[in-house]
C-alpha positions in Angstrom: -11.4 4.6 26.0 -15.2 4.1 25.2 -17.1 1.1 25.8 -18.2 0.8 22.6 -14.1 0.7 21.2 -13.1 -1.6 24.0 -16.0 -4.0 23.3 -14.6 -3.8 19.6 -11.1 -4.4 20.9 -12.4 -7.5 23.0 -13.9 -9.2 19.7 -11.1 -8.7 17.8 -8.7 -9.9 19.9 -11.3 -13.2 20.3 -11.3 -13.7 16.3 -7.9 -13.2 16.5 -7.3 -16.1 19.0 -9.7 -18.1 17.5 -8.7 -17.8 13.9 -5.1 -18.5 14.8 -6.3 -22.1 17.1 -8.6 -23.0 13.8 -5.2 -22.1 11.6 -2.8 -24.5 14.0 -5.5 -26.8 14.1 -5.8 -27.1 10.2 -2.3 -26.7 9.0 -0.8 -28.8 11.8 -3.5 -31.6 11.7 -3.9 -32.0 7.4 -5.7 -33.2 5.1 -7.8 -30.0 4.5 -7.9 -29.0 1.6 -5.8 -25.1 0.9 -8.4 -22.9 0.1 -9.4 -23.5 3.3 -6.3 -23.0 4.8 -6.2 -19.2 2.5 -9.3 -18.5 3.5 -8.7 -19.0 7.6 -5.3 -17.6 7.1 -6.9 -14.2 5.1 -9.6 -13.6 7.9 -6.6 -13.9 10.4 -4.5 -11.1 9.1 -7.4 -9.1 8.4 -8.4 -8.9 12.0 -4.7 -8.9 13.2 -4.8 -5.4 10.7 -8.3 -4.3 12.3 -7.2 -4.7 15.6 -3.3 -3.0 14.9 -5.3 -0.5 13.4 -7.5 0.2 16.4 -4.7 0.3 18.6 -1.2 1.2 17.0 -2.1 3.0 14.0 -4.0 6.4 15.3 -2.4 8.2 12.8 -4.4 7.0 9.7 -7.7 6.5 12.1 -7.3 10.5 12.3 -6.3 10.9 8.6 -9.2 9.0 7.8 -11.8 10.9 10.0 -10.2 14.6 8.8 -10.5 13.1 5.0 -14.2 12.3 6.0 -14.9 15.6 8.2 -13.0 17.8 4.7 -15.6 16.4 2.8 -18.2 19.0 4.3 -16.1 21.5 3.3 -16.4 21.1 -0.5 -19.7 22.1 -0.2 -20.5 23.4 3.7 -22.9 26.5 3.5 -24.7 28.6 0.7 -24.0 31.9 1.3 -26.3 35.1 0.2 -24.1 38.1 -1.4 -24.3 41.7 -1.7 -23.3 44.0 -4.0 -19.7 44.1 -2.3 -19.3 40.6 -1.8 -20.2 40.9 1.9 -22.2 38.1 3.1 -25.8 38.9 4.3 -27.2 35.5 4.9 -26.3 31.8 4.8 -28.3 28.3 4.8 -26.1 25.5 6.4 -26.0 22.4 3.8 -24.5 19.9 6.5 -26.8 16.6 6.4 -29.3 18.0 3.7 -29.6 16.3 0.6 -31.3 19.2 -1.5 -32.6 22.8 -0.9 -35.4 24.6 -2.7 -34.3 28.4 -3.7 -37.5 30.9 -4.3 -39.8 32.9 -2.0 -42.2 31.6 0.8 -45.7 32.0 0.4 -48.8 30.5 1.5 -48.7 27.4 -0.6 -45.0 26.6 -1.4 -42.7 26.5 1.5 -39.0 27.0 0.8 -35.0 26.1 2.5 -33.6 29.7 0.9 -36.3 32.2 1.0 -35.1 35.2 -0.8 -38.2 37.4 -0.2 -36.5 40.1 1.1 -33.6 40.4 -1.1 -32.9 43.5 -3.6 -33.9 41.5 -6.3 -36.5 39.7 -4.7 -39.3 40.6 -7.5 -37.4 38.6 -9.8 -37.2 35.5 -8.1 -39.8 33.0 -8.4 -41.9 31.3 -5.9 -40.4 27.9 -7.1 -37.3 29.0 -8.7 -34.6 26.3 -8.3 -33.4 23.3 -6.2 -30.0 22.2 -5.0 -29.9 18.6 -5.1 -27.5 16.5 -3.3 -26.4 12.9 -5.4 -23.4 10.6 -5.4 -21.1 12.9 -2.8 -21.6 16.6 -5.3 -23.9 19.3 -5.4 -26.1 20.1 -8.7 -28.4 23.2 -9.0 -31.6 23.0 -11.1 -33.7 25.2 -12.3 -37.6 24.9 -11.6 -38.8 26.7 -14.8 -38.2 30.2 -13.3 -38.8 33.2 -15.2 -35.4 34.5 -14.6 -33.0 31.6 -14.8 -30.8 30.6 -13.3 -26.9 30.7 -14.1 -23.5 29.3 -12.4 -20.0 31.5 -12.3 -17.3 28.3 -12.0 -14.6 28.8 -9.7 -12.2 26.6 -11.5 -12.2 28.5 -15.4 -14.3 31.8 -13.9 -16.9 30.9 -16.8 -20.7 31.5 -16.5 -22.8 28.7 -17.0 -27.0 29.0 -17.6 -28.6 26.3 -15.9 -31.4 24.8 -18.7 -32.9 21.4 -19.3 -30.5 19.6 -16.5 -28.7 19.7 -13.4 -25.6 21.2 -13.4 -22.8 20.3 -11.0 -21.3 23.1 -8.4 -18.7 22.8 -6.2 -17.1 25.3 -3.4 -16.4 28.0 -4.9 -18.9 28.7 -7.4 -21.5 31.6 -7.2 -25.0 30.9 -8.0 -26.6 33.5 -9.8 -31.0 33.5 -9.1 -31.7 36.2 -11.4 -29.6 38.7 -10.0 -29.2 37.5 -7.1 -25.8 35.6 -5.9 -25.2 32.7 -3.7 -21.9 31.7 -2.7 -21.1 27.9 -2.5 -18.8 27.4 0.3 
């Protein structure tokens, strides 16, 4: 056991033994009034909960951390395709909150430089941004030449990106002029 999680233990099991004293105390002794008495009582089974939680109940600590950890799978890498479907390149998306797609040059640096890709003449310097906001993805488009356009994975339906973000999930290609990027 780590320090930090027995130091956590140690606390709770002090709240715990002091919020049942203050509760004997206050039920035992009256004349308080019983929101007080709900309120002492309430912070008492909450950290008899914590603490059962922390020791006992390692099932739903785990549940709760693989729910957490499956949440960079919705969205874990962006994934450059060829014309077979055979991955060529990917970007890593875990702890960004947005990536900008085009080509590096001299004044614009990019995340997903697809310079040297077969379509590469298409793509803009500045051609679109995947954004990160309220736990989704959404992919933008910067005013490229080309557009930009999204193949769903849940109705198979392509999508052109215009005046606003659209939302992408794993799943979905990404179409930078001809280009595809697969959100994984």
């Amino acid at each position: 056991m780590g320090r930090k999680k027995a130091l956590k233990i140690g606390f709770d099991i002090a709240i715990l033994v002091s919020v049942a004293c203050i509760t004997f105390l206050i039920i035992y002794r009256g004349g308080y009034p019983l929101w007080l008495k709900v309120l002492i009582l309430l912070f008492g089974l909450s950290a008899a909960a914590d603490l059962t939680l922390l020791l006992g109940g390692r099932g739903s600590v785990r549940e709760y951390e693989r729910a957490v950890s499956s949440h960079s799978l919705k969205a874990g890498q962006l994934v450059l395709l060829d014309e077979h479907d055979k991955p060529l390149k990917s970007w890593d998306l875990a702890g960004r909150t947005a990536l900008i797609i085009g080509k590096k040059n001299d004044q614009e640096d990019v995340d997903v430089d697809l310079t040297e890709c077969e379509y590469g003449t298409f793509i803009d310097d500045l051609h679109g941004v995947l954004n990160y906001c309220l736990d989704s993805w959404y992919m933008e488009d910067l005013g490229s030449t080309n557009g930009i356009k999204i193949k769903k994975v849940e109705d198979g339906g392509c999508y052109k990106v215009t005046n606003r973000p659209c939302k992408v999930s794993a799943g979905d290609v990404i179409y930078v002029a001809n280009t595809r990027l697969l959100l994984t």
